[in-house]
Structures are given as structure tokens and as C-alpha cells.
N, C-alpha and C positions, 0 to 999 in steps of 0.2 A: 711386380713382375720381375726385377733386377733382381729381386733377391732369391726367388722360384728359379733360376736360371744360374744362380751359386752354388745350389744347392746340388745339382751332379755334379760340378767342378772341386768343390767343399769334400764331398764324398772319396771323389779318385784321388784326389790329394792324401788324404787321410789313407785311403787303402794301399799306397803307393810308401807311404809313411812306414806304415805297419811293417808291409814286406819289407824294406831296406832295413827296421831293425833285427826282423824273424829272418835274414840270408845265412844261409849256414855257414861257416865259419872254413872260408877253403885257404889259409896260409898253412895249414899244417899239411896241405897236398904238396906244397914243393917238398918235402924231404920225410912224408911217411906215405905207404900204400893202402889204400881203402881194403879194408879185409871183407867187404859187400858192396852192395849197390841198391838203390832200391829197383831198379829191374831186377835183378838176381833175385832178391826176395818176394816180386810180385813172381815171378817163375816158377817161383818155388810154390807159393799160394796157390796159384791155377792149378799145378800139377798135386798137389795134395786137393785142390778138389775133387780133383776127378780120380783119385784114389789111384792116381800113380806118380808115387815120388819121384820127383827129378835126378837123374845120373849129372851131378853138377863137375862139369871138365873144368878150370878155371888155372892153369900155372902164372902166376906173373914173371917176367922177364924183360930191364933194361933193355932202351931205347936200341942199344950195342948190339943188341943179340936179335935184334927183327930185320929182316931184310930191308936194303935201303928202297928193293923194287916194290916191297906189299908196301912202306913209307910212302912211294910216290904213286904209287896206284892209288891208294885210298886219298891223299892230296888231289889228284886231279879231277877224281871221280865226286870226291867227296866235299868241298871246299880247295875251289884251283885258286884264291886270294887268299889261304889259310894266314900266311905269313907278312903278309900285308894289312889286314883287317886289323881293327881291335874286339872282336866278338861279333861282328854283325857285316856280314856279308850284304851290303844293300841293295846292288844291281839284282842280284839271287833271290833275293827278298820280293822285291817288288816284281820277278818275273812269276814268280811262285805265286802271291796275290794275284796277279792280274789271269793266272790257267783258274785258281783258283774259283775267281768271279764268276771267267767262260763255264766252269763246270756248275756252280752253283752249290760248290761242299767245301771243304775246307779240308784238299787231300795233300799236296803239298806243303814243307812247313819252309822250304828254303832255308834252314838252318845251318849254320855252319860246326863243324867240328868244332868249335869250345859252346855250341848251345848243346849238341848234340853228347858231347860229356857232361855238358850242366843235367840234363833230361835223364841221362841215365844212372848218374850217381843221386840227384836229390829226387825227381820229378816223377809223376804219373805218367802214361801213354795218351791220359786225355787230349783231343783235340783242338779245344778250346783257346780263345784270346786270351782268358785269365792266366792259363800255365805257359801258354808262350810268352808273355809280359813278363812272369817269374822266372822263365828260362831265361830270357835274353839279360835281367838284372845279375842273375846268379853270374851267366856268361861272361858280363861287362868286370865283375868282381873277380873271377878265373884270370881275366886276361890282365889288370891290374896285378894282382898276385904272383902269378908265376909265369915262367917263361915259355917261347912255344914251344922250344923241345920237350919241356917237361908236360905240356899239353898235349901234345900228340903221343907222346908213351903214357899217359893215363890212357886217354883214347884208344889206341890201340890195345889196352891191358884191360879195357871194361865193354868193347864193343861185341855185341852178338853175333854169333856166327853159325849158329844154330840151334837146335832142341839142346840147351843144357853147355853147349859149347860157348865159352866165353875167353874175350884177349887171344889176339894175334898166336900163341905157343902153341893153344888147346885146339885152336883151328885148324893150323899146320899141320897137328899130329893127327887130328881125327879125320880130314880131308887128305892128306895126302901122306902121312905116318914119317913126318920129317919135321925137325923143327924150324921155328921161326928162321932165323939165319938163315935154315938151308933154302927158301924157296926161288922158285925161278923166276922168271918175268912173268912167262903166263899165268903161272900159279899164282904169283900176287893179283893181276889183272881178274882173276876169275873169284879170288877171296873178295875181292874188292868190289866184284858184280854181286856179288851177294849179299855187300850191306842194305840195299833200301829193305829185302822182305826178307831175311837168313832163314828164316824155318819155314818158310815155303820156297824159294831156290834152294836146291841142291844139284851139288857135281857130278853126282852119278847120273841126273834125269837132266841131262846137260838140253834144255830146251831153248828152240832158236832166238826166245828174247831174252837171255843167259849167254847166249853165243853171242848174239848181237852188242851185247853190254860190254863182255870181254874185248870184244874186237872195238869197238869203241875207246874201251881204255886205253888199250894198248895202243892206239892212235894217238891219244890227248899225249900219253907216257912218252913217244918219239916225237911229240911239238916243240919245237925250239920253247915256245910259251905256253907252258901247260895252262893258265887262266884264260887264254884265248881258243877255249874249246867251241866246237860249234852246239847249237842249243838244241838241234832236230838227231843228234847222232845215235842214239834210238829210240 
């Protein structure tokens, strides 16, 4: 019976083995730019199936050149411990499990901005425990590696912002035909509403749980403590 009862511990050990040798290789992120993503290229996949090639917007542009307000919007919105964590936001984690249970799906991932650059530079959109286990290793190695300014200008350089719009530059120019640097408060606040679903919010069909997201931010954004945001704020 002890040994029948090793035998899945035997196993995770070994699959958990595997993955930390098969982690892709992210020191060369501190000081070269990914010329893809594997989101980009599943984008690209869908949209060639459906026999409409993707208009891929993508400019990259240092940390320097994005506004510091779309910087703290997508921090507070998006990960308000960014700079405190090492990869794993755990209070977030476990609020995210626990809707998660109440729902009975697995829609929430609570991930923080270095899981959520791990997901979209190495990783599938599948929802599963297996690819969050590999996000969050990938994450822990990200955050070992490089520093967080240089984590949050990947992130901002590879995050989706809509059909084909990718990075902070391309978003700017196609939302509002300004660049990165030039935007306003709002304008980050409302870039920044549109991470959880980017190709289903849009600015134009500005709808009131888009509205309500914004004005949310832009609240956490004038908190003395943007990590002490409230949990119900829309």
C-alpha cells in the first residue's frame, strides 16, 4: 500500500524534473527583444484559419518612451504587489481559487504580470493546472533573471490590446493615434480596462462595465496605496 501511494508523488516529482530542465531559456530577455510570442503566432494560426490573415500592429519601444500613467494603471489594475512579489502574487492567487471553487470553473487565473509575460511569450491560453504549474516555474525563473523594470517593459511590449494590436506603442496609436509617451491618465486607465478581454472591449463601444473598469482604475491610480485596492470595485 506505501508503495501504490509513491507512485503519484514519484510521478510529479519526475514531471516537475522534466519541466525545470525543458524552461526556456530567459537570460537573454534582459538585454535582447523577442521578435514573437507564442500568442502572436497562435493569432496568427486562428486567423489564417479562418482565412483571414492577421494586420499584425506590433512597434516595440523602451520602458522611457511609455507613459508612466499606462505604467501605473496596468500596475494597479493588473498586479498592485508587482514590485514586491517574486512571481506569485499569493493573497490574488488564493482570492482567485476561492471565486474560482464558488463558480465551479477555473475562470480566474490570479496571475501576476511576470506569470502573465511567462503565458504569453512561452505558453498556450489553456486553462489548466498543468500550464499554470509551468507559468508560474517559468515566472519564478523571469523574476530570478531580470529585473522589474526590465519585466514590465517586456510586458508592456508583448501585452494584447486587441485584433492584431500588440505592446503598449501599437495600442496608443491604434486607440487613440498618439504614442506611447503621449497618453493621458484616462487614456492609460481605459488601455488598462481592456487587458482582461482586449478583442472583445473596445473604446469606441465604450460599455458601462468598460466605464466602470476605468473609473475603478483611476481610483486605485489616486490611492496613496495602489496594492490596497478594494476587491468588489467592479
Amino acid at each position: 500500500m506505501r508503495y501504490l501511494l509513491l507512485v503519484p508523488v514519484l510521478a510529479t516529482a519526475s514531471l516537475l524534473s522534466s519541466w525545470l530542465v525543458t524552461l526556456p531559456d530567459v537570460a537573454y530577455l534582459a538585454a535582447v527583444n523577442p521578435n514573437t510570442t507564442v500568442l502572436i503566432e497562435a493569432r496568427q494560426a486562428e486567423a489564417a484559419e479562418k482565412g483571414r490573415p492577421i494586420a499584425l500592429s506590433w512597434t516595440w519601444v523602451p520602458l522611457a518612451r511609455i507613459s508612466p500613467h499606462l505604467q501605473k494603471a496596468v500596475i494597479v489594475s493588473e498586479d498592485a504587489s508587482f514590485y514586491q512579489h517574486h512571481g506569485f502574487d499569493w493573497e490574488g492567487l488564493l482570492e482567485a481559487l476561492m471565486h474560482n471553487w464558488e463558480q465551479g470553473k477555473l475562470r480566474r487565473g490570479g496571475s501576476t504580470i511576470t506569470q502573465q509575460l511567462a503565458k504569453n511569450l512561452y505558453l498556450s491560453s489553456e486553462k489548466n493546472l498543468l500550464r499554470k504549474a509551468r507559468e508560474a516555474l517559468i515566472a519564478w525563473e523571469i523574476e530570478r533573471r531580470l529585473p522589474k523594470k526590465r519585466i514590465l517593459e517586456l510586458y508592456l511590449n508583448v501585452a494584447e490590446w486587441g485584433d492584431g494590436v500588440f505592446g503598449a506603442e501599437a495600442a496608443a496609436r491604434h486607440h487613440f493615434d498618439k504614442s506611447a509617451a503621449e497618453l493621458t491618465e484616462d487614456e492609460a486607465a481605459l488601455l488598462a480596462a481592456l487587458l482582461p478581454s482586449p478583442r472583445r472591449n473596445d473604446p469606441i463601444q465604450y460599455t458601462p462595465f468598460l466605464a466602470r473598469r476605468q473609473e475603478a482604475i483611476l481610483y486605485w491610480m489616486h490611492r496613496e496605496n495602489g496594492d490596497q485596492r478594494p476587491s468588489a470595485a467592479y
